[in-house]
C-alpha positions in Angstrom: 122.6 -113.2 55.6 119.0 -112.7 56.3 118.0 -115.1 53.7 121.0 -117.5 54.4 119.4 -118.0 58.0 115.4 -117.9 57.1 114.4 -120.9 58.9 112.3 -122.1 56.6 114.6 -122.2 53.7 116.8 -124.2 55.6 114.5 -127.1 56.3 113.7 -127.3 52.5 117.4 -127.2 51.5 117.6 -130.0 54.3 114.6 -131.9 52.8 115.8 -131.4 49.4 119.6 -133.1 50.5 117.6 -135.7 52.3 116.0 -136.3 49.1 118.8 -136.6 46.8 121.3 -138.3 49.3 118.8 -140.8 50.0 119.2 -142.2 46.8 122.6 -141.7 45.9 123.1 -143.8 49.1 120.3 -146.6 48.4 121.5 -150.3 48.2 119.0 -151.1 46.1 119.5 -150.6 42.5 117.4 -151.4 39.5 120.0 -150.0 36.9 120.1 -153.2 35.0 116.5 -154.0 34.8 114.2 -152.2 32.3 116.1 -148.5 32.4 119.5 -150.1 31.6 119.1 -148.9 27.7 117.4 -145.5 27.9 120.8 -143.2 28.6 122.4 -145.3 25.9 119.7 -144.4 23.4 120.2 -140.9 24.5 124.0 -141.1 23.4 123.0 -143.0 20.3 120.8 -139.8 19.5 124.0 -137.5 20.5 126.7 -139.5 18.6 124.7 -140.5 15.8 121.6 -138.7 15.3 119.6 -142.0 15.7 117.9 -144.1 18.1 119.0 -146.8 16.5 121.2 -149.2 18.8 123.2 -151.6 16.7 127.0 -150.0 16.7 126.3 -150.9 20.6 125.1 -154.3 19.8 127.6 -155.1 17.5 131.2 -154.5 19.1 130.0 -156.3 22.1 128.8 -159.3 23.6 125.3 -159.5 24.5 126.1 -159.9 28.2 128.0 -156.6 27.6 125.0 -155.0 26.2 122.5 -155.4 28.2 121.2 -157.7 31.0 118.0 -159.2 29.4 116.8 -159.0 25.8 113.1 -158.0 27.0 115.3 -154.6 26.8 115.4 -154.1 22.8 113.5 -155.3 19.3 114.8 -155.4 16.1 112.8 -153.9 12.9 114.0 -154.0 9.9 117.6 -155.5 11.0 117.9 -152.2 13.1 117.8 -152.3 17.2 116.1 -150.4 19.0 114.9 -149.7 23.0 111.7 -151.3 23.7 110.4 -148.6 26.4 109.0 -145.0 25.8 111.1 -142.6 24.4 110.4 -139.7 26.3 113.0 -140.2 29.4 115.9 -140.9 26.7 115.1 -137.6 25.0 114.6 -135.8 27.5 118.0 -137.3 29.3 119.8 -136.0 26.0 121.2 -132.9 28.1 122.7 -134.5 31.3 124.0 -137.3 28.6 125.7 -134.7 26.8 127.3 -133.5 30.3 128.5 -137.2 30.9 129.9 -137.8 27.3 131.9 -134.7 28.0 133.4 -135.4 31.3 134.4 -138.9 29.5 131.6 -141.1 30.7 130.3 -143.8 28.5 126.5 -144.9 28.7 127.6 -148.1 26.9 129.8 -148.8 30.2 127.7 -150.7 32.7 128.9 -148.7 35.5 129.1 -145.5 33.6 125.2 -145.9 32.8 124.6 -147.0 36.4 126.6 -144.1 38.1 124.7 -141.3 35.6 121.0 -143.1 35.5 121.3 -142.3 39.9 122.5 -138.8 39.6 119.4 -138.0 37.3 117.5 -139.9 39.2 118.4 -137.9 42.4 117.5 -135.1 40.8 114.7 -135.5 39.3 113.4 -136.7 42.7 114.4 -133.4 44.2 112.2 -132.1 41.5 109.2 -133.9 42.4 109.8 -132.6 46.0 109.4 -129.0 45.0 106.6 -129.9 43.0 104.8 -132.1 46.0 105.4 -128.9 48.1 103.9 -126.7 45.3 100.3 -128.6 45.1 100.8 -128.9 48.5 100.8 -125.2 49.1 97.5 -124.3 47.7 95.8 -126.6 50.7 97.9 -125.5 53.6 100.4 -123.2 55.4 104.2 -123.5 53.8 104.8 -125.5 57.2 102.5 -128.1 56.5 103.4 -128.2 53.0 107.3 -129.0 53.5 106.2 -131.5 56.2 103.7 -133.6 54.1 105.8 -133.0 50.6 109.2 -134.6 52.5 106.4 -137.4 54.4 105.2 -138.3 51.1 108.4 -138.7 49.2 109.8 -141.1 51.8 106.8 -143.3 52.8 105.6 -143.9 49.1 106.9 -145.2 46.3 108.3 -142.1 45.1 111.6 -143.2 46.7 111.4 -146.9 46.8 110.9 -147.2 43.0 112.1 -143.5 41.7 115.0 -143.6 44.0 117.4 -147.1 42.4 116.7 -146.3 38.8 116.0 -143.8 36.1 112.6 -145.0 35.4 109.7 -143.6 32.7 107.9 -142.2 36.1 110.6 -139.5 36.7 109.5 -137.2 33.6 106.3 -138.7 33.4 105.4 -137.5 37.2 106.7 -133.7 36.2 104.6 -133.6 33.6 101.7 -135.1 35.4 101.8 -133.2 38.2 102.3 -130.0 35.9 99.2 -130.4 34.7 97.8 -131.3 38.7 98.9 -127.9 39.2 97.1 -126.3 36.7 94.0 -128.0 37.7 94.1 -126.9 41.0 94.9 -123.3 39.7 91.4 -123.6 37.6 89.2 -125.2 40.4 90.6 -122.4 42.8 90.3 -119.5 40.8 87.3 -117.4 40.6 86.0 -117.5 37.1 89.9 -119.4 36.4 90.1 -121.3 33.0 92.9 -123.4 31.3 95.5 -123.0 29.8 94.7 -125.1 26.5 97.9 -125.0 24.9 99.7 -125.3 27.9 97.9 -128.2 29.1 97.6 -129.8 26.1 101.7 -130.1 25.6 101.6 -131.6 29.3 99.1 -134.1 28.7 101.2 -135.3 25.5 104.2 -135.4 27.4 103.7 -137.3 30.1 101.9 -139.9 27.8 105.1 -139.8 26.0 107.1 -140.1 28.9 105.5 -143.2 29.7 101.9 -144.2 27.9 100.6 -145.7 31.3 99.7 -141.4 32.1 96.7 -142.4 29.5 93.8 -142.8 32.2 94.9 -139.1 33.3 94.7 -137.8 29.8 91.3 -139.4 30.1 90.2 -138.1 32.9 91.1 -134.4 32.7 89.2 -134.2 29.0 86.7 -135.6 31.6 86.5 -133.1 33.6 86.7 -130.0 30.9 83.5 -131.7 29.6 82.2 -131.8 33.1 83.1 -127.7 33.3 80.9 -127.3 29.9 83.8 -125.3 28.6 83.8 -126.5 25.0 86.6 -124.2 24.0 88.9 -125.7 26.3 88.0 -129.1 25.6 88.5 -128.6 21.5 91.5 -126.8 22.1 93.6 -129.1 25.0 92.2 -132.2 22.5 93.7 -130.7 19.1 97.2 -129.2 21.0 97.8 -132.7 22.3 96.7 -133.8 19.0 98.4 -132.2 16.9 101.7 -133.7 18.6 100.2 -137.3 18.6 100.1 -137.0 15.1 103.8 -136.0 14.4 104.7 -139.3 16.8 102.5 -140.9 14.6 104.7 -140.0 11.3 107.5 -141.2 13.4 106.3 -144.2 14.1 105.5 -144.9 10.8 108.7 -144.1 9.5 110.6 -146.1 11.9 108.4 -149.1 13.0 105.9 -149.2 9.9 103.3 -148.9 12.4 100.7 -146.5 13.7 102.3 -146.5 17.4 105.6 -148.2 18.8 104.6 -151.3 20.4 105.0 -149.9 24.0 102.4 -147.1 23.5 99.8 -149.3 22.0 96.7 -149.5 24.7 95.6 -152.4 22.7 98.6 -155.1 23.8 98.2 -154.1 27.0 94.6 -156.2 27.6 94.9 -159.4 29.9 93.8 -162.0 27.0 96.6 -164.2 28.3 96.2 -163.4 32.1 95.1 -166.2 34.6 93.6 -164.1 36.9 90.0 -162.7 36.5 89.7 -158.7 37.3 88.3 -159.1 40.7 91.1 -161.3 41.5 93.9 -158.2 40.1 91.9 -155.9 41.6 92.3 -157.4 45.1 95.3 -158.2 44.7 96.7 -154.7 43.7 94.9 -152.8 46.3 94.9 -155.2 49.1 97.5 -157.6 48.5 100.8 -158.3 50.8 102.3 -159.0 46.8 101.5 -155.6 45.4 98.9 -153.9 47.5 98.8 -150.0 47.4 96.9 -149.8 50.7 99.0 -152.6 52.1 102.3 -150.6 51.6 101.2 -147.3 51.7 97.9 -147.5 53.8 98.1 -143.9 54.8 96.6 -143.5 51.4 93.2 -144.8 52.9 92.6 -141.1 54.7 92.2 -140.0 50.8 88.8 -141.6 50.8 87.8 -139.8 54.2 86.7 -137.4 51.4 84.0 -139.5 50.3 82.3 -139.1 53.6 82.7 -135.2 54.0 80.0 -133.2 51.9 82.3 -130.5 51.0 85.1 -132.2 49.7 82.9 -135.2 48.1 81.3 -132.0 46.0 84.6 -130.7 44.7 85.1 -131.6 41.1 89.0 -131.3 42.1 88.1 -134.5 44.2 86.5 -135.8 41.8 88.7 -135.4 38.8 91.2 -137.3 40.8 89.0 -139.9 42.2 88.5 -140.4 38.3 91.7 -140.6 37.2 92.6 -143.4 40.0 89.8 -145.5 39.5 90.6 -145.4 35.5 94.3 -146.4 36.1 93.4 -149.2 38.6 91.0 -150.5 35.8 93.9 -150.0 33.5 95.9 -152.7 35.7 93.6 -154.7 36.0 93.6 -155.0 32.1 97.5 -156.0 32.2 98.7 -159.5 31.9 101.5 -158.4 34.1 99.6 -156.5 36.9 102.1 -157.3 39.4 104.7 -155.0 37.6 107.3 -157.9 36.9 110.5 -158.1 39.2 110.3 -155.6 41.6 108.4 -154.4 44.7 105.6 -152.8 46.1 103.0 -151.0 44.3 105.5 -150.1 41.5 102.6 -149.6 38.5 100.7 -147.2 41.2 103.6 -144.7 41.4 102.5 -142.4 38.6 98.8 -142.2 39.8 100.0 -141.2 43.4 99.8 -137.3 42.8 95.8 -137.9 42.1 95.5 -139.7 45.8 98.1 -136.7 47.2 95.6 -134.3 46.1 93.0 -136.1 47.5 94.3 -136.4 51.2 95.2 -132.8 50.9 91.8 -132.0 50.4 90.4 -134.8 52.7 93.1 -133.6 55.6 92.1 -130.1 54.6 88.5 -130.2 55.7 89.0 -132.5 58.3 91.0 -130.1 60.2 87.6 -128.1 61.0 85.8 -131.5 62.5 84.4 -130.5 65.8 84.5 -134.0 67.1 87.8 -134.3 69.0 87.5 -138.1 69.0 87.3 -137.6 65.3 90.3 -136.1 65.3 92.8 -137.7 67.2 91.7 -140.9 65.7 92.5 -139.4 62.5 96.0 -138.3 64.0 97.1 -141.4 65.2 95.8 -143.6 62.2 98.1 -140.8 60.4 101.3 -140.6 62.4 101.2 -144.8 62.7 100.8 -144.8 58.6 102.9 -142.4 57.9 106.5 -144.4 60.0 104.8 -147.1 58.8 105.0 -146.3 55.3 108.9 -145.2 55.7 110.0 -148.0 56.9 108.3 -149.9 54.1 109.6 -147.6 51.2 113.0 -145.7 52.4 114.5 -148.7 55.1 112.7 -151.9 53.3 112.3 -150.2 49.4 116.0 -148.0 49.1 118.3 -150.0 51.7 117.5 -153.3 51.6 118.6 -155.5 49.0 116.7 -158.7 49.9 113.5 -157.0 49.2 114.4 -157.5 45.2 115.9 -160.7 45.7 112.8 -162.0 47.7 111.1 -162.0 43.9 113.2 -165.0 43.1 112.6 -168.4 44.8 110.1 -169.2 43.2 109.8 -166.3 40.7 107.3 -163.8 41.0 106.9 -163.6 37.2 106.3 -167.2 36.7 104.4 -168.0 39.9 102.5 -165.0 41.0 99.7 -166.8 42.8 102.3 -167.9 45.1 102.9 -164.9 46.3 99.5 -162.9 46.0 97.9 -163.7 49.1 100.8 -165.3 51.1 101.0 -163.3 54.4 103.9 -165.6 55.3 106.7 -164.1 53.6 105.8 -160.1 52.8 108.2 -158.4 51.0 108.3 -155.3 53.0 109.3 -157.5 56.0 112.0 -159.5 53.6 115.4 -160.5 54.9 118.0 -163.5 54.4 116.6 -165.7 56.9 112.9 -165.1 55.0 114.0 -165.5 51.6 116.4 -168.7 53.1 113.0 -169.9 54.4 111.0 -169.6 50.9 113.7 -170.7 48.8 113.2 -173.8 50.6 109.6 -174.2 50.8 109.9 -173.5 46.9 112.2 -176.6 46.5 110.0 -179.0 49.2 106.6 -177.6 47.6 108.1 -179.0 44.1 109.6 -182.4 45.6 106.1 -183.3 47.0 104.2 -182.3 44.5 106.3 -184.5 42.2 106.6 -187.3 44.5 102.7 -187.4 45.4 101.3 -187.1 41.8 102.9 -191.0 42.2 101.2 -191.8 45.6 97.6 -192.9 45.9 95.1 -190.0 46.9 95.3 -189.6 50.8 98.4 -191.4 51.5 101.0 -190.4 53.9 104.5 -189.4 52.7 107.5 -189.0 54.9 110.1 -187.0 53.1 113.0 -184.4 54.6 115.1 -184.8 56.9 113.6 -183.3 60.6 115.3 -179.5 60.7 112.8 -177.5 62.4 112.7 -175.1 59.5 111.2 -177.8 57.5 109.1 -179.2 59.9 107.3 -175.1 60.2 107.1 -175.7 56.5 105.3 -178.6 56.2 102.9 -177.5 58.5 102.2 -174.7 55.9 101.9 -177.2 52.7 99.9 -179.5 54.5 97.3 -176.6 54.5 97.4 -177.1 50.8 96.6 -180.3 50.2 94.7 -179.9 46.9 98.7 -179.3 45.6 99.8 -183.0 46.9 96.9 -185.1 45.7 95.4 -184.7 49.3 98.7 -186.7 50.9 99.6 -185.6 54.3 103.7 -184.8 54.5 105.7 -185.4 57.8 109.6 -185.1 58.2 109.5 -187.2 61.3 108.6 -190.7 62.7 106.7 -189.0 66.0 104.3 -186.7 64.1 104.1 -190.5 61.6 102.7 -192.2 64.7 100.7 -189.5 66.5 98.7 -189.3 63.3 97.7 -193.0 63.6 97.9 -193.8 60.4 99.8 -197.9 60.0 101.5 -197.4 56.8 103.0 -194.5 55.1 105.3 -194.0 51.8 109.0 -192.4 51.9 112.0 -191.9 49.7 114.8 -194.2 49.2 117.3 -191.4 50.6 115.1 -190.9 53.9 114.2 -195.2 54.0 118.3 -195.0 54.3 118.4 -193.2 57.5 115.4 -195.6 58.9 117.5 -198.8 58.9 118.1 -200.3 62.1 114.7 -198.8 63.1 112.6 -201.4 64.6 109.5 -199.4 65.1 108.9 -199.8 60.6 109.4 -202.1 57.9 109.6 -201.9 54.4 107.0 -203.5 52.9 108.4 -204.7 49.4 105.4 -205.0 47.0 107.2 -204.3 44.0 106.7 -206.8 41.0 109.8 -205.9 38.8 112.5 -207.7 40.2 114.3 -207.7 36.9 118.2 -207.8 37.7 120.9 -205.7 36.0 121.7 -208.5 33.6 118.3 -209.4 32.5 117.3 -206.0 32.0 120.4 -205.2 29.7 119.6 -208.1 27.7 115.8 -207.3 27.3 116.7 -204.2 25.5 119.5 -205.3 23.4 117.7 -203.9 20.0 118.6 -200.7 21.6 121.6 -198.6 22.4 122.4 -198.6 25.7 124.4 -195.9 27.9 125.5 -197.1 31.5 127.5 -194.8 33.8 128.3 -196.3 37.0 128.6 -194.3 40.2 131.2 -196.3 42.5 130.9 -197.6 45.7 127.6 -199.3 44.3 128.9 -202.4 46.1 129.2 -206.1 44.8 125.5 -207.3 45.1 125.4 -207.9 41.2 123.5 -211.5 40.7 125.4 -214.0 38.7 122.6 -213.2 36.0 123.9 -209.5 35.5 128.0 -210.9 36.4 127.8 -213.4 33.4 126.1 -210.7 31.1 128.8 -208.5 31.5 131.4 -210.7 31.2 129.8 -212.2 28.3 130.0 -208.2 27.0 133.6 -208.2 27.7 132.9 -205.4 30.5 136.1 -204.3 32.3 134.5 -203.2 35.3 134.5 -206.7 36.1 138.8 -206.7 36.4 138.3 -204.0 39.1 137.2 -202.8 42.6 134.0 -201.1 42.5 134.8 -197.5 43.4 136.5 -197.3 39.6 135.0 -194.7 37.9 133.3 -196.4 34.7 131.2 -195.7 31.9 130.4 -198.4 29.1 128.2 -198.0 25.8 126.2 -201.0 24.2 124.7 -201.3 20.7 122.6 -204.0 20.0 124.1 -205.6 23.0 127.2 -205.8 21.5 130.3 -203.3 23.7 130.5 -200.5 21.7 133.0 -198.5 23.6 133.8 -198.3 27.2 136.6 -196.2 29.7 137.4 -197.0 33.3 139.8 -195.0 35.9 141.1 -197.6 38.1 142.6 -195.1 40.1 139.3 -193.6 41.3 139.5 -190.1 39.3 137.2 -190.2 35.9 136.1 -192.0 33.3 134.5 -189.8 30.0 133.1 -191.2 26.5 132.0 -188.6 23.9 130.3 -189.9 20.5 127.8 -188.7 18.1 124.5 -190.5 17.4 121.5 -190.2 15.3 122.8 -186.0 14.8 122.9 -185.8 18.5 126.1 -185.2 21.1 126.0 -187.7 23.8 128.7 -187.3 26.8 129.2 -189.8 29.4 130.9 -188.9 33.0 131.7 -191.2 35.6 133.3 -189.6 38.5 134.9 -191.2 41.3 135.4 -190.2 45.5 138.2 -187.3 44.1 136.0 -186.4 41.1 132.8 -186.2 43.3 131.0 -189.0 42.9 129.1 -187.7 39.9 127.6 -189.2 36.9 126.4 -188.0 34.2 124.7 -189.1 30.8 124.0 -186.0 28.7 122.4 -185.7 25.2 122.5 -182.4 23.4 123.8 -180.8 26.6 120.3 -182.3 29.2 121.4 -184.8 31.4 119.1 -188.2 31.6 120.3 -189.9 34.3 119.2 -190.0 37.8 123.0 -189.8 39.3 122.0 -192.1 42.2 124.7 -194.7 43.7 125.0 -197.7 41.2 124.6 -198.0 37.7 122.8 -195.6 35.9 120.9 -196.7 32.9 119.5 -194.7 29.7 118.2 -196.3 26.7 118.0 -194.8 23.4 116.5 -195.8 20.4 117.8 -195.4 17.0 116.5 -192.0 16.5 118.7 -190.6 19.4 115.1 -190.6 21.7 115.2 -191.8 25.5 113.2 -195.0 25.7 114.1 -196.0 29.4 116.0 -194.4 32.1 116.5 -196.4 35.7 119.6 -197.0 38.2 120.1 -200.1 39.7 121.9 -200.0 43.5 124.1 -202.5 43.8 125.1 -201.7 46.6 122.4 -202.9 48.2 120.5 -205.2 45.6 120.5 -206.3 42.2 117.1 -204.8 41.4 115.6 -201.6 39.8 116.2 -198.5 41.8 112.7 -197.4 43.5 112.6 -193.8 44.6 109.1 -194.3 46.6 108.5 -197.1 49.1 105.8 -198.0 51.7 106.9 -198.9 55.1 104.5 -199.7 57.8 104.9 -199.8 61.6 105.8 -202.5 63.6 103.3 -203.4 66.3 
């Protein structure tokens, strides 16, 4: 009973349920991403005695087997899971629990239900282990406070708590062998534990190979102790495992390492950004900044400026080991960590920085400047809710903060993202992501549209919804993007600017007319009809798909060409639904829906599919002219041209608007105003 009520036990049994609840409760779940194959291969080593992947493969469809083929390679006609092996293995016995029970890791959800249960637990793990390290700096008080403060306002639950990730076993391990450190550095006379520390080191760079700067660093810092015997002895231990991988490997892959553990494919030769730009960006970033998202991890430096701790070769192991995995990072084509959020790639060197605030927190308790210290207090307690709103309430319960990586997508445009205060993820909701999905679609209109435009003109695109207008106001801040233009979504900001003439689309000039304070100002020298255009290229094939309600502004030129043709469209009102195929000006086929539903042609030329859609007011007023399956017409009111030549190859593609004049379709006009 006595031990039932022992206050103390009871707040860790609450922080541990915290903990584990906390992520069986997350909405945000990475299930499908990167882990989705490791319990899989786990059953694959259970059922089959292999890693090998293929029976999975093979009575499914791909869909069914995984989310993303980034997930698995193929050697030798076998498949096999492209991340370390260590968290598969080492997942073997809760596997074997599930497979019993009647659990399938082949089932989507079945992997997904099992990959959060060992995920919860193994974050309970890392608790106790935090409050261990924790407990050689301060009383056990202080330890189960900063232990539970650290797994909720870092990325210890934001990235370890919606997945089964390579961190889980790879932080045991690591901070293992933290542990054992400390137990050297604070014993009198105290030495390692070779053997021991050598199978730690090997694990957790087997658990995931990105634990490779800490390996570094400790053989580091058993130099640094002069204790030769230690060094020889942790180096051939970890060794001596290396090299059965090795035979693995060989076997298997018919290489020396699996490409995954390979330091040397993990260099930035096709990176875009120099290393002072990564480095930046990953410590100080609102895209993946460590101090950004967890900035109590600043007080860790405090250290450098206190004698005592800036002496302690436990600092300084640690500060080692962090500086060697941010130049590790740095060295990554894919420092940003792919499709996720926060400082994901820092979550495995976070013990060394733990360590390093215990220490700095530590000393500074004895400051005798009480200015000092409540400074220090508040910067702490304001970091520290900070940091949990950012990880557990942003990171574990809000969705959007994944989905803000799409929109535009932070894998393909990162430098959109890197420095853009405007739209941090840790602040992400609908209305946000709303609000840079459509920047991402206006940024891509103008920059289209003014790569057309002389430099410096003014373009007046949108429509006037406020949201746009705060957007434009934003891109107009970039105008090396737009070829220097200047964009408005309104005639008032047009005329404030003083500018006389500006450009526009044909969709906004449409909501212009009737305006009388602009004009268009028609400079265009093709005035080509429908008719004459047809009959320039008649040593082509020619595809026309005609989008009703185009009107009946067709010149006698184009009327006579198409009767001459033998056209049908002519026998009918113009919201008929019609598509019509010329070769060599001659009608090759044709199909018309009087009664305003579709009209469809499918053929074969040159090797190559061609599909033609017309549809009408019930059908949606949609066209389409589609080769191979890639649509080549502009769908815009009228008749849609495409040219081919004999090969099958687009020559031309325009729309002429009959509904307003017989003349090539212009997307961009100039208008000025009228005095």
């Amino acid at each position: 009973m006595l031990y039932a009520l022992n206050p103390y036990r009871i707040a860790s049994l609450i922080a541990m349920m915290a903990v584990f609840f906390a992520v069986q409760t997350a909405r945000v779940s990475s299930t499908n991403g990167d882990p989705q194959l490791t319990l899989l291969t786990a059953q694959a080593i259970l059922e089959n005695g292999s890693i090998q992947l293929d029976e999975y493969k093979a009575r499914v469809i791909d869909e069914h087997f995984t989310t993303g083929k980034w997930k698995y390679h193929e050697v030798n006609g076998h498949i096999y899971y492209n991340y370390p092996l260590g968290t598969p293995l080492l997942s073997i016995p809760f596997v074997a629990i599930a497979n019993a029970l009647g659990y399938d890791m082949a089932i989507e959800n079945h992997d997904h239900f099992w990959q959060i249960q060992i995920a919860a637990i193994l974050c309970v793990v890392m608790l106790l282990l935090l409050r261990k390290i924790a407990l050689r700096f301060m009383d056990k008080w202080s330890a189960l406070f900063w232990s539970t403060a650290f797994m909720f306002s870092t990325s210890f639950l934001s990235v370890n708590g919606t997945a089964l990730w390579s961190f889980h076993f790879e932080l045991i391990f690591l901070s293992l062998a933290v542990l054992e450190i400390i137990r050297v550095e604070q014993t009198e006379g105290g030495s390692v534990r070779p053997l021991y520390m050598g199978f730690l080191l090997f694990s957790a760079w087997f658990a995931r190979p990105a634990a490779l700067p800490f390996l570094v660093a400790v053989m580091l810092w058993l130099a640094w102790r002069r204790n030769l015997k230690a060094f020889v002895m942790v180096g051939l231990s970890s060794c001596a495992l290396l090299v059965l991988f090795i035979a693995y490997s060989m076997l298997v892959h018919q290489c020396w390492l699996p490409l995954y553990y390979d330091p040397f494919t993990w260099n930035g030769a096709v990176s875009q950004h120099t290393m002072f730009f990564k480095l930046k960006a990953l410590l100080f970033s609102p895209f993946r900044g460590l101090f950004v998202y967890t900035p109590i991890l600043l007080a860790s430096f405090v250290g450098l400026f206190i004698p005592e701790v800036r002496r302690s070769k436990l600092y300084g192991v640690m500060i080692g080991w962090f500086v060697l995995h941010v130049l590790m990072l740095t060295r990554h084509g894919n420092w940003w960590g792919g499709w996720s959020y926060g400082p994901r790639l820092f979550t495995d060197a976070l013990p060394a920085l733990i360590v390093m605030f215990f220490l700095t927190i530590h000393h500074a308790a004895k400051w005798s400047r009480p200015l000092a210290k409540k400074l220090m207090q508040g910067f702490l307690v304001v970091t520290l809710f900070f940091g949990a709103f950012v990880h557990t309430l942003q990171g574990l319960y809000n969705p959007e903060t994944i989905s803000w990586n799409d929109f535009p997508q932070a894998d393909l445009v990162p430098d959109f993202y890197a420095w853009n205060w405007r739209y941090p993820a840790f602040f992400a909701n609908a209305e946000m992501n709303n609000m840079k999905k459509t920047e991402t679609f206006m940024w891509s209109q103008a920059h289209e549209l003014t790569a057309q435009l002389p430099q410096g003109s003014a373009l007046f695109c949108f429509d006037g919804e406020p949201r746009k207008h705060t957007i434009l106001k934003a891109l107009n801040r970039k105008k090396s993007d737009f070829n220097r233009a200047e964009l408005f979504n309104n005639l008032s900001d047009l005329a404030l600017s003083g500018r006389d003439t500006f450009y526009t689309t044909a969709a906004v000039r449409q909501t212009l007319e009737g305006n009388k304070q602009v004009r268009l100002i028609d400079d265009r020298l093709d005035s080509i009809t429908l008719g004459a255009y047809l009959k320039k290229h008649e040593q082509y094939i020619v595809l026309l798909t005609y989008k009703p309600d185009a009107g009946d502004s067709l010149s006698d030129e184009s009327l006579n060409y198409l009767k001459n043709v033998e056209s049908s469209i002519l026998d009918n009102n113009h919201n008929a639904p019609y598509v019509l195929i010329l070769n060599k000006g001659v009608k090759y086929a044709e199909r018309l829906d009087s009664g305003g539903g579709k009209a469809e042609l499918k053929l074969q030329h040159a090797g190559k599919d061609i599909h033609l859609y017309s549809g009408g007011i019930a059908a949606g007023l949609i066209v389409k002219a589609e080769i191979d399956g890639k649509d080549v017409c502009k769908n815009i009111r009228g008749w849609n041209v495409v040219v081919l030549d004999d090969l099958g190859a687009v020559v031309n593609s325009t729309v002429f608007d009959t509904h307003r004049e017989d003349r090539p379709f212009v997307e961009l006009q100039r208008m000025h105003f009228v005095e």
